[in-house]
N, C-alpha and C positions, 0 to 999 in steps of 0.2 A: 448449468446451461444444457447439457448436455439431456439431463433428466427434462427439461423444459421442452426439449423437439422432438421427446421421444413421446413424450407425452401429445404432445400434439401431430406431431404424424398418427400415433393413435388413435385419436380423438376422430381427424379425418379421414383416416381409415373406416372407421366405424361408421362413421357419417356418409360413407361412399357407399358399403354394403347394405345401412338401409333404403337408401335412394337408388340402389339397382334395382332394374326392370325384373319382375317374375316373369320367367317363362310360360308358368301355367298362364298367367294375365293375358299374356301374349297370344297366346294360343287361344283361348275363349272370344279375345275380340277377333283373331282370326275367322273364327266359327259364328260370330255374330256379324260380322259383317257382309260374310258370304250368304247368312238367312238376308239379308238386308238386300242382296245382288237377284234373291232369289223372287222377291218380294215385287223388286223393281222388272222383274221381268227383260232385262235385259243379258242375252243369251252370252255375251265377246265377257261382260263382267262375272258373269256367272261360273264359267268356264275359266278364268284368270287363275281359279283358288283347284282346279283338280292337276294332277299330275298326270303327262304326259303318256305311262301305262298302267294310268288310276283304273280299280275295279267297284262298281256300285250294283248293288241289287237293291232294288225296290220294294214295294209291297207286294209285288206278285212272287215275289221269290227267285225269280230270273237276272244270271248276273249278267254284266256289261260292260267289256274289257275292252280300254283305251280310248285314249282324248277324243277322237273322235265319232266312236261310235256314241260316247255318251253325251257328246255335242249332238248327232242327230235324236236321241232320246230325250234329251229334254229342249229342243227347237222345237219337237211338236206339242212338247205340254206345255211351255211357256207364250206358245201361242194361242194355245186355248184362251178365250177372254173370261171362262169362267174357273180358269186352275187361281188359287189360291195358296201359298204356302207357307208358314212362318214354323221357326222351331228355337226351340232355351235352351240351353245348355245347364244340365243340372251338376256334370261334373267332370274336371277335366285333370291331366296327369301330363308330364313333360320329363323326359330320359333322353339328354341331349339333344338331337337331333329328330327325334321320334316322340309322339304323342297322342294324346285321344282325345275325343269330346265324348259323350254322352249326353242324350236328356231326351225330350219329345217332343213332335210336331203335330199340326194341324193344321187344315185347310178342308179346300175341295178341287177335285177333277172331273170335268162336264157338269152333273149339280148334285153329285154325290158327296156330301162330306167324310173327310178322311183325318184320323188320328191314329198314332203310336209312338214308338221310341227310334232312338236311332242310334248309331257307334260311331264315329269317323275316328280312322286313323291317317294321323298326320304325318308328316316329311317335311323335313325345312331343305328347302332346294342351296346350293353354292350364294346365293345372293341374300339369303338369311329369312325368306319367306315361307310360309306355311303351305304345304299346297296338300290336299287330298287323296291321300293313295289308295286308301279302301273307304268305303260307306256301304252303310249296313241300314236300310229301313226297315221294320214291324211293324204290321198294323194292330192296333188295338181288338181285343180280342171282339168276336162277332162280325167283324170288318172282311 
């Protein structure tokens, strides 16, 4: 009998590690859903996913320290009717509480289209969320 529940605490054991959630999974829809907030142009969703003293540098190369200042940085491109933005995630990593996406974006801003790569490093805040501590844009070369 005894061999019988050990056996089957086993079994469900096993059964449990594979139906656990991956981090990295976790993390890429994090990063996809924010292209998604980014897309919809709505500035309160967009803002949901950075951190409170998140730093982001763009394509111009100029960085831009904390929630709000990057709140006013992108209120005026996402008001643009002609900014455009979508990006994939080609690859991503998870070390606890700390993480990264990779991969490349595209669109346009005023009627200039714009492509490159991108880094974000992630933070899971006390409540178990993903939020954006640094982002790193590149534009594609000649850009």
């Amino acid at each position: 009998m005894r061999k019988l529940i050990t056996v089957v605490l086993f079994v469900v054991f096993g059964a449990f590690l594979a139906f656990a959630a991956n981090p990295t999974d976790d993390l890429q829809k994090a990063d996809q859903d924010w292209a998604q907030a980014a897309g919809s142009k709505n500035v309160d969703q967009f803002m949901s996913f950075i951190a409170d003293d998140a730093y982001v540098s763009g394509n111009d190369g100029k960085w831009v320290h904390g929630k709000q200042a990057i709140k006013d940085l992108w209120s005026k491109m996402l008001a643009d009717p002609n900014f455009k933005l979508s990006w994939t995630v080609d690859s991503a990593d998870v070390s606890k509480d700390l993480g990264y996406t990779r991969g490349t974006f595209s669109g346009s801003m005023g009627n200039q289209p714009m492509s490159g790569s991108y880094t974000t490093v992630w933070k899971k805040d006390k409540s178990g969320k993903w939020l954006a501590v640094v982002d790193i844009a590149a534009p594609a070369s000649g850009q």
